[in-house]
C-alpha positions in Angstrom: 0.0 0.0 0.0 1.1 3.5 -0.7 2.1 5.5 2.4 1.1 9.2 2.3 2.8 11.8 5.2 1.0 14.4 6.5 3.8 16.7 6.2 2.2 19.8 4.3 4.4 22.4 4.6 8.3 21.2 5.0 10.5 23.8 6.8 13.5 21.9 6.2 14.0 21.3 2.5 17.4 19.9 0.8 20.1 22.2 0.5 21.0 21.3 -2.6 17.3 22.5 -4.2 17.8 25.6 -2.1 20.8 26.4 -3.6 19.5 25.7 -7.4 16.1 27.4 -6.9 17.5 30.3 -5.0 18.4 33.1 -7.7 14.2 32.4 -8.7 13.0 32.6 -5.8 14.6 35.9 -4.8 13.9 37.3 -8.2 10.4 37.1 -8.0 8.7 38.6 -11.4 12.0 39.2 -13.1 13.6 38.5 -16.1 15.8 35.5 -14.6 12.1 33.9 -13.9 11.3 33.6 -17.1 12.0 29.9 -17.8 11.9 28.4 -21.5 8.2 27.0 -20.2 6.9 30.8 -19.4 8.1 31.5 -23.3 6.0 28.8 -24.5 2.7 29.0 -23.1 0.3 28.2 -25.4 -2.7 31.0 -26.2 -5.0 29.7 -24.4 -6.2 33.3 -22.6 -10.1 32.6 -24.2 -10.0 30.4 -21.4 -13.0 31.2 -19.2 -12.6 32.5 -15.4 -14.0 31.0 -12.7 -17.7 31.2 -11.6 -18.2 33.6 -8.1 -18.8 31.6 -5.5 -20.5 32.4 -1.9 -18.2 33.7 0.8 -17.9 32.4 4.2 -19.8 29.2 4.6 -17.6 26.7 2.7 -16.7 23.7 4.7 -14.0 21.2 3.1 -12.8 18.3 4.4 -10.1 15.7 2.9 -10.8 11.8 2.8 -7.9 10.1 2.4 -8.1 6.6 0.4 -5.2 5.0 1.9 -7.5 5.3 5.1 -9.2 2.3 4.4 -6.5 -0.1 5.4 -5.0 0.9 8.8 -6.8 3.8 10.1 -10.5 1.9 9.1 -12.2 5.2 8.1 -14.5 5.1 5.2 -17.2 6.9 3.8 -20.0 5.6 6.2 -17.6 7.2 8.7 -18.4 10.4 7.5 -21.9 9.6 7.8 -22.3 8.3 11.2 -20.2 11.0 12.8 -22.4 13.5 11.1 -19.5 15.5 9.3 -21.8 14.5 6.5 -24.0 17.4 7.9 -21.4 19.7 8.4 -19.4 19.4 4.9 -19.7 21.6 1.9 -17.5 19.7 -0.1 -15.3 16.7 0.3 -11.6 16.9 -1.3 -11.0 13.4 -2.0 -7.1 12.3 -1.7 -5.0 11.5 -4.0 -4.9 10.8 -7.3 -1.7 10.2 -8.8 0.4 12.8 -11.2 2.4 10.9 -13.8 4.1 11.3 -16.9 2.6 14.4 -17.5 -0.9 13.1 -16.8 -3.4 12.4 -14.0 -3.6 9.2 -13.1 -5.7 6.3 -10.4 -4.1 6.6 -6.7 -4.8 3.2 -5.2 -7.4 1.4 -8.1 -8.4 -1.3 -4.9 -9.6 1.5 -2.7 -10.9 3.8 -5.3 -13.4 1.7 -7.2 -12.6 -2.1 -6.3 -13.0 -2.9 -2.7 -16.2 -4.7 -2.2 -18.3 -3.3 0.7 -20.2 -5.4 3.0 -23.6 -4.6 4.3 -22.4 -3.2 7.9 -19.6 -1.3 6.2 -21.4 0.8 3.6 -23.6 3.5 3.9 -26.8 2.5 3.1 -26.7 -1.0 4.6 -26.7 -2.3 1.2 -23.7 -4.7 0.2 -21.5 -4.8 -3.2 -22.4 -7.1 -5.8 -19.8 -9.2 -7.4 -20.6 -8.2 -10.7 -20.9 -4.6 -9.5 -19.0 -2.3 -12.2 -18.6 0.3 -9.5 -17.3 -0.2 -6.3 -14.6 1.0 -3.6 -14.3 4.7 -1.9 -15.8 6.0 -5.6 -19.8 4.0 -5.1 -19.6 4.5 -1.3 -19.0 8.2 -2.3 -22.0 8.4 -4.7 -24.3 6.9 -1.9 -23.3 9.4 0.0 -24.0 12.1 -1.9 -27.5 10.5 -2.6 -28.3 11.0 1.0 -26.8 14.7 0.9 -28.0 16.1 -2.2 -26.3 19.4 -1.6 -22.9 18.1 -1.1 -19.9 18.1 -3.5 -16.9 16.0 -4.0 -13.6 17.2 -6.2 -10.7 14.8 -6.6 -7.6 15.9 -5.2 -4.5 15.4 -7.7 -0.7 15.3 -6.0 0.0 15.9 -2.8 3.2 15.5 -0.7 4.3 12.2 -2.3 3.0 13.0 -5.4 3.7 16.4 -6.4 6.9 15.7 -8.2 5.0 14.6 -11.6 3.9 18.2 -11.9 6.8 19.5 -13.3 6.4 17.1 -16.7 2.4 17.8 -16.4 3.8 21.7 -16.4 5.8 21.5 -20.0 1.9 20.3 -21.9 -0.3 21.6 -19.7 -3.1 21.4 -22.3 -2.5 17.2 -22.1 -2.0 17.3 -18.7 -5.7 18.9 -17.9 -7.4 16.8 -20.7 -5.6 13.5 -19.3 -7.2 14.5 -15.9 -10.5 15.8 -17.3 -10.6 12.0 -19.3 -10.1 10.6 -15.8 -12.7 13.1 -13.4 -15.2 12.1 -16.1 -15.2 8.3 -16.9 -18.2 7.4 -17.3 -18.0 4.5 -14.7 -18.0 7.7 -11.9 -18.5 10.8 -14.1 -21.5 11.6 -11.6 -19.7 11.7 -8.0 -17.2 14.0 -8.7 -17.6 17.8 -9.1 -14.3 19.2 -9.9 -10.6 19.2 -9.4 -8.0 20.1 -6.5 -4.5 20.5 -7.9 -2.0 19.9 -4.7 1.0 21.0 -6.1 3.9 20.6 -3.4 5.8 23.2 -4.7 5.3 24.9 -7.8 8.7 26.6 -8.9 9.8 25.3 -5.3 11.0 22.9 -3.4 8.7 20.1 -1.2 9.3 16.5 -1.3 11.4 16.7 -4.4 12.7 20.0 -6.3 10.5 22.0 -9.1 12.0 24.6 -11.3 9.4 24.6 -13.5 9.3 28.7 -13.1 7.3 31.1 -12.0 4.2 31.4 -14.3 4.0 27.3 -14.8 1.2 26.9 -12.3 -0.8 29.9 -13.9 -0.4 27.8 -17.1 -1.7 24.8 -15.5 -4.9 26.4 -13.9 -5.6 28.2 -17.1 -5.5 24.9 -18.9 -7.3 23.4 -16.3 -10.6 25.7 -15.9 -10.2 25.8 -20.1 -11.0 21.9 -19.5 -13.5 21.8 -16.9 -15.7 24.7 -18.0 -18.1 25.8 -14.8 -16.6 22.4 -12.9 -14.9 23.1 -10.0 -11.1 23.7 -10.1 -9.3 24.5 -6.6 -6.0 24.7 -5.8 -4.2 23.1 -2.4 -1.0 25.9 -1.7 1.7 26.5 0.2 1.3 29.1 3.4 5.0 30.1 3.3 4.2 33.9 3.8 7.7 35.0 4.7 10.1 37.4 2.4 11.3 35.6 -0.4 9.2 32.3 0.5 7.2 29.7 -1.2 4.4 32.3 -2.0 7.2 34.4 -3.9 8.6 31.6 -6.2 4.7 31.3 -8.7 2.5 33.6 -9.5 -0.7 32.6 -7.7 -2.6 36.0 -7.9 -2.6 35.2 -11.7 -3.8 32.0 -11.4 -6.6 33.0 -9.1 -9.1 34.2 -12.2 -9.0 30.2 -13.2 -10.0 28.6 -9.8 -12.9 29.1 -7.6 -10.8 29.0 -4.5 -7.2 28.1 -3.2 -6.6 26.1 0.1 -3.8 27.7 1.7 -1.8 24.6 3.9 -1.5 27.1 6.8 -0.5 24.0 8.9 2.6 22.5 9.7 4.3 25.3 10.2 6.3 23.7 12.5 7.2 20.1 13.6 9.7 17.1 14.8 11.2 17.1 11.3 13.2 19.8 13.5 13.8 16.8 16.2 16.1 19.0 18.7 12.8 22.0 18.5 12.3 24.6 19.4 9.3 23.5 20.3 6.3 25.7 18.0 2.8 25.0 17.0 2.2 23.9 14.2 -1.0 26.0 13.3 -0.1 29.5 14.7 -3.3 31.6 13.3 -0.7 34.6 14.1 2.8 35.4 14.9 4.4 35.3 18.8 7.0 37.0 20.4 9.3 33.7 20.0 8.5 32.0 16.7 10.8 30.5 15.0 10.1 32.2 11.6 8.8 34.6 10.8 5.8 34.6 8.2 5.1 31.1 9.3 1.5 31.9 10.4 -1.6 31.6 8.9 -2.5 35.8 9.3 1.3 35.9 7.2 0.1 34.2 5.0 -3.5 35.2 3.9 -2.5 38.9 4.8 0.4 38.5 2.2 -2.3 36.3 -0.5 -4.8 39.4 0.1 -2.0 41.3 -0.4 -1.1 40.5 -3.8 -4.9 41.1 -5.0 -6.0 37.6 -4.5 -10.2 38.0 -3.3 -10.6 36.7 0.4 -13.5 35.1 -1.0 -11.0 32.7 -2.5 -9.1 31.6 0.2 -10.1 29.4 2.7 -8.5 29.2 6.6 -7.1 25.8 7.0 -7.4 23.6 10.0 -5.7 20.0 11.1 -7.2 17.8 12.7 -3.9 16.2 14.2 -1.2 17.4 16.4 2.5 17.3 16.2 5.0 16.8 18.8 8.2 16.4 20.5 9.7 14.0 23.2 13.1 15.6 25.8 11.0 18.5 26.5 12.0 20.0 29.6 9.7 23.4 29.3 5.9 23.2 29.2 5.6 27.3 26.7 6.8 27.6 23.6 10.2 27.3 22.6 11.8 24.4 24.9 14.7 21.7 23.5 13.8 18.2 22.8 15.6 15.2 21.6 13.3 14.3 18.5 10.0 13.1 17.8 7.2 12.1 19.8 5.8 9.1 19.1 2.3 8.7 16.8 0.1 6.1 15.9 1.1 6.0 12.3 4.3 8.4 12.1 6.8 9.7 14.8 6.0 13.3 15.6 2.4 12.8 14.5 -1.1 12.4 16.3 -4.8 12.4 16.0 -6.8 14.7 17.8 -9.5 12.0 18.8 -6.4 10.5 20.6 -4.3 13.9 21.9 -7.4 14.8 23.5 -7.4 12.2 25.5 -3.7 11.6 25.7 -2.3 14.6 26.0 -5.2 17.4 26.8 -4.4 20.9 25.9 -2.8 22.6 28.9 -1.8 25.9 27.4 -2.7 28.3 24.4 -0.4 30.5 22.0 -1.0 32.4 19.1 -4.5 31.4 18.4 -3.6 27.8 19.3 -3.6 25.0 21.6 -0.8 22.7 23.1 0.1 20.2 25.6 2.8 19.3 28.1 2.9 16.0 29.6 5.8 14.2 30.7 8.6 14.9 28.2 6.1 15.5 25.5 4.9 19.0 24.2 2.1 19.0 21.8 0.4 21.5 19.4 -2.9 21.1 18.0 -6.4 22.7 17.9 -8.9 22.3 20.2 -12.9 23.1 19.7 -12.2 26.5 21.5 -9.0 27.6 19.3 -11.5 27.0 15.9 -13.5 29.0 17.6 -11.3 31.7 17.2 -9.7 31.1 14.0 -13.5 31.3 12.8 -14.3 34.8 13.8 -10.7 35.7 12.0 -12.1 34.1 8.7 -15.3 35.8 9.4 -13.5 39.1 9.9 -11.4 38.8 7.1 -14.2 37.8 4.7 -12.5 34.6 3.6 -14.1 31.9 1.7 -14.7 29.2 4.3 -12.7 26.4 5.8 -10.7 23.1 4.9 -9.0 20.9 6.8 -6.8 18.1 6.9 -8.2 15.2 7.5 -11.7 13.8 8.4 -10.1 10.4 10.1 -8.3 12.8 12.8 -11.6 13.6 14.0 -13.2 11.7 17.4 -16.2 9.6 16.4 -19.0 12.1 16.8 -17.0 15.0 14.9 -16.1 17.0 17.9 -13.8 19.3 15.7 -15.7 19.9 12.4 -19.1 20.3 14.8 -16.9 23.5 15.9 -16.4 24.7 12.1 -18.8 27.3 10.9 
């Protein structure tokens, strides 16, 4: 099975793409940003913008597919915690980007695990001969019983995002290779849209892009020329410092192509720093102590406003986990440790439904909560701390709220129940 981190936003890249992405990314709009790929773009500006959507109320939430297997969350999950109620739209994680094209994640959990009665969501089992089955049916069902609710399929992510920069040089193929695979006819009618996931356009993430700075503006154009009035959203980076991830693509001229962007502002900080200092991970604004500065979520959608980008079309985003450190001597902000704590599924990573249990939030910083107990210091948010990052997307007029992911949540939904 394919293992997917939940590492969104790296702080520690390899020096080696620093150093060969460096020059771009301090040159911002320049003439060394020009790559050979800007130069080639294909005229595709009749492309048509995307439709206005409603401010405030959106309420996305990521199912994972690779969920399935250890964590046991599926679809009737979603249902019996009532996050079905709650949700807006569903961002359904990943498909795959590869050689230049979309392609299937994981074909077993997508449309070929057979359901049994008690696992699916309307107490009906899968047939044998059943042409649909897997996450995709179970999706369909779901949306049968919530007629208002949407689901777009998510393309990249962390582990995936290095196919982007082929997808970038024919980005005409790429979006009709993805609008090929959205639309098969065997699930044309559960899926909505598209969610590009791009970890990091003209950046570095998992692996290196230098794809340059108007690449993913090609891409979204080509994208929303595709999909027409479908949805096309965009998952980005939350790097709002001087010079950062923001800096390195031009996302306020991608904007007119997508009906909204998902800015990661989440795992800001984390273990993959073992020795600290100890930070949350979701700051909604900046401290006296941070580690960086312009790793907060007000950085960041200050600095997206900023460069003309509508707050209707950003979102706030929220995780549903925590992340944390073991050696911690010091209960605030800031303290030593001697690596990661340990997680269910990853060192350094946790659930809330099992944190708040755990390790219950003692202590509150920047707009978020964290936990001291024993040698291990926490960060994650609590039902009260969403409460406050919701009046700051209310009073910044932003789109809604995503977050990452719908398995992190305890049984009856404590955390999305606290989304409005």
């Amino acid at each position: 099975m394919l293992t997917f981190p939940r590492a969104r936003l790296r702080a520690l890249t390899a020096a080696a793409c620093t150093a060969a992405l460096g020059v771009t990314l301090l040159s911002g709009a320049g003439a060394d940003a020009a790559s050979a790929g800007e130069a080639a773009a294909p005229a595709v500006a009749a492309a048509p913008a995307a439709q206005p959507t409603a401010a405030g109320g959106k309420v996305v939430g990521y199912f994972t597919n690779w969920g399935v297997y250890d964590r046991n969350y599926h679809v009737k999950n979603i249902e019996t915690s009532g996050s079905a109620d709650q949700l807006t739209h569903i961002n359904y994680a990943f498909g795959n980007v590869t050689g230049g094209k979309c392609a299937i994640g994981d074909s077993y959990a997508d449309y070929e695990k057979a359901y049994t009665a008690d696992q699916s969501v309307d107490g009906a089992a899968d047939g044998w001969d059943q042409e649909l089955r897997g996450n995709f049916n179970q999706l369909r069902k779901l949306k049968e019983r919530h007629p208002g609710l949407k689901v777009i399929w998510s393309f990249g992510g962390w582990s995936w995002s290095g196919g982007f920069g082929e997808a970038a040089k024919d980005p005409a193929g790429f979006a009709k290779s993805c609008h090929d695979l959205v639309e098969d006819p065997r699930w044309a009618d559960v899926f909505d849209g598209i969610d590009i996931d791009w970890e990091y356009p003209n950046a570095c993430g998992l692996t290196c892009d230098s794809s340059g700075r108007e690449a993913f503006t090609d891409v979204a154009r080509a994208l929303r020329g595709e999909f027409g009035t479908d949805l096309v959203t965009a998952a980005i980076t939350a790097d709002g410092s001087d010079g950062g991830k923001i800096d390195a693509a031009d996302y306020a001229g991608a904007a007119q192509y997508l009906d909204w962007y998902n800015p990661m502002t989440y795992d800001f900080f984390g273990a993959f720093a073992p020795q600290g200092p100890t930070a949350p991970h979701s700051p909604l604004t900046s401290y006296a102590s941070i580690p960086t500065e312009g790793f907060d979520s007000d950085a960041a959608i200050s600095k997206l406003k900023g460069l003309g980008i509508p707050a209707e079309k950003l979102l706030l985003g929220i995780g549903f986990y925590g992340r944390g450190w073991s050696g911690v001597t010091q209960a605030e902000p800031g303290g030593s440790a001697t690596g990661a704590a340990p997680g269910t599924y990853e060192a350094g990573i946790e659930d809330y439904k099992v944190l708040t249990s755990s390790c219950p939030a003692n202590g509150t910083v920047a707009g978020t909560a964290y936990a001291f107990c024993g040698d291990q210091w926490w960060s994650y948010d609590t039902p009260a701390t969403i409460a406050g990052k919701m009046a700051y997307k209310d009073q910044q007029g932003l789109g809604g709220t995503f977050f990452w992911e719908l398995s992190g949540d305890t049984a009856d939904g404590e955390l999305i129940k606290a989304i409005d």
